[in-house]
C-alpha positions in Angstrom: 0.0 0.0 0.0 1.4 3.7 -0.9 2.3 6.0 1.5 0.0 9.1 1.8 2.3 11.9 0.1 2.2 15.7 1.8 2.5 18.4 -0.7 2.9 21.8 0.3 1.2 25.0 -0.9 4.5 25.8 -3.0 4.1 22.5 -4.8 0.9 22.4 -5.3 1.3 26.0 -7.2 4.5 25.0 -9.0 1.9 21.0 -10.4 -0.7 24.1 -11.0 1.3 26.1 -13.0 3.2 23.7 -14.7 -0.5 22.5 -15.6 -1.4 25.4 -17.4 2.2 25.2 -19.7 2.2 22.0 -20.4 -1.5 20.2 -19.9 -3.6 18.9 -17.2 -3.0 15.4 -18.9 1.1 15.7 -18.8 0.9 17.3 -15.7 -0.9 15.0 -13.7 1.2 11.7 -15.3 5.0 13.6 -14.1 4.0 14.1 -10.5 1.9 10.9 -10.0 -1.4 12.6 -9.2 -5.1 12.0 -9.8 -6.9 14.2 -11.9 -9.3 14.7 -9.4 -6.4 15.8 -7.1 -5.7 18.1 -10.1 -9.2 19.7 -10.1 -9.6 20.0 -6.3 -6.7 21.7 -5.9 -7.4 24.0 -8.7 -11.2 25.0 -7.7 -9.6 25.9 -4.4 -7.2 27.8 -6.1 -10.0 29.7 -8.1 -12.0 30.3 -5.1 -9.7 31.2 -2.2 -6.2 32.2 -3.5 -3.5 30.7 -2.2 -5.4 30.0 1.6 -7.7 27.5 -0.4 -3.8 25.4 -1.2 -3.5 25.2 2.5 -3.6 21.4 4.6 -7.1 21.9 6.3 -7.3 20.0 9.3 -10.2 19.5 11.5 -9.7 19.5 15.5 -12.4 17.9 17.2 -13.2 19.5 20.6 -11.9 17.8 23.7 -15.5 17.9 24.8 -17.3 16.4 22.2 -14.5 13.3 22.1 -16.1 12.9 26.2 -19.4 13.0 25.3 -18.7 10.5 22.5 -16.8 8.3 24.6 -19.5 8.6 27.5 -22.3 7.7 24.7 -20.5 4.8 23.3 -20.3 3.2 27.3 -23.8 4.1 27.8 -24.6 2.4 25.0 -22.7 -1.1 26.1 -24.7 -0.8 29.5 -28.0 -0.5 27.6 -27.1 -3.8 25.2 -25.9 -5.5 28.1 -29.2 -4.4 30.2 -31.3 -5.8 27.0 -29.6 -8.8 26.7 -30.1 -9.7 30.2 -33.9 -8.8 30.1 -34.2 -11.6 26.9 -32.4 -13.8 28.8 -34.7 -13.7 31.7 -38.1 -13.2 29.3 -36.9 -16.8 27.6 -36.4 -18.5 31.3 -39.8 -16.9 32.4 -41.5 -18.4 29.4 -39.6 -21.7 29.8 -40.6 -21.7 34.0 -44.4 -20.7 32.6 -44.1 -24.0 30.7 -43.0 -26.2 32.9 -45.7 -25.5 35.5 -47.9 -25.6 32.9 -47.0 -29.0 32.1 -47.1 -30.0 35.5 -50.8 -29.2 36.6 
């Protein structure tokens, strides 16, 4: 499996402009990039400058990572509280039948 590569905002204007001399098609074959790639980078180009080139990372907030992790082990208690109601429903229904069977 291929490594993920970084490019930086000067690289990604130098695959840009070399784009524009010498073809999208050329272009995208020389540095190893999709097309798509290609066309991403330049809409952001088009529509923000130079900012729009920049790695956008999203932080998630400290708090909402809790509350996630608080959901996901409130969650296992109310599986674990479900599957311990079947299990008792089932061994109800078999103790109805027995004394049912017995009378």
């Amino acid at each position: 499996m291929k490594r993920k590569r970084v490019f930086s905002v000067e690289q990604k204007m130098e695959i840009l402009r070399d784009a524009e001399e010498n073809g999208m098609l050329a272009t995208c074959r020389k540095y190893e990039i999709a097309q798509s790639l290609y066309y991403r980078w330049k809409n952001r180009f088009d529509q923000m400058g130079i900012d729009g080139l920049q790695a956008q990372h999203f932080r998630v907030d400290p708090a909402i990572r809790d509350l996630e992790k608080e959901n996901e082990r409130l969650k296992k208690i109310i599986a674990r509280q479900a599957l311990e109601l079947e299990v008792k429903s089932e061994l109800l229904k078999k103790t109805q039948r027995l004394k049912r069977r017995s009378s």
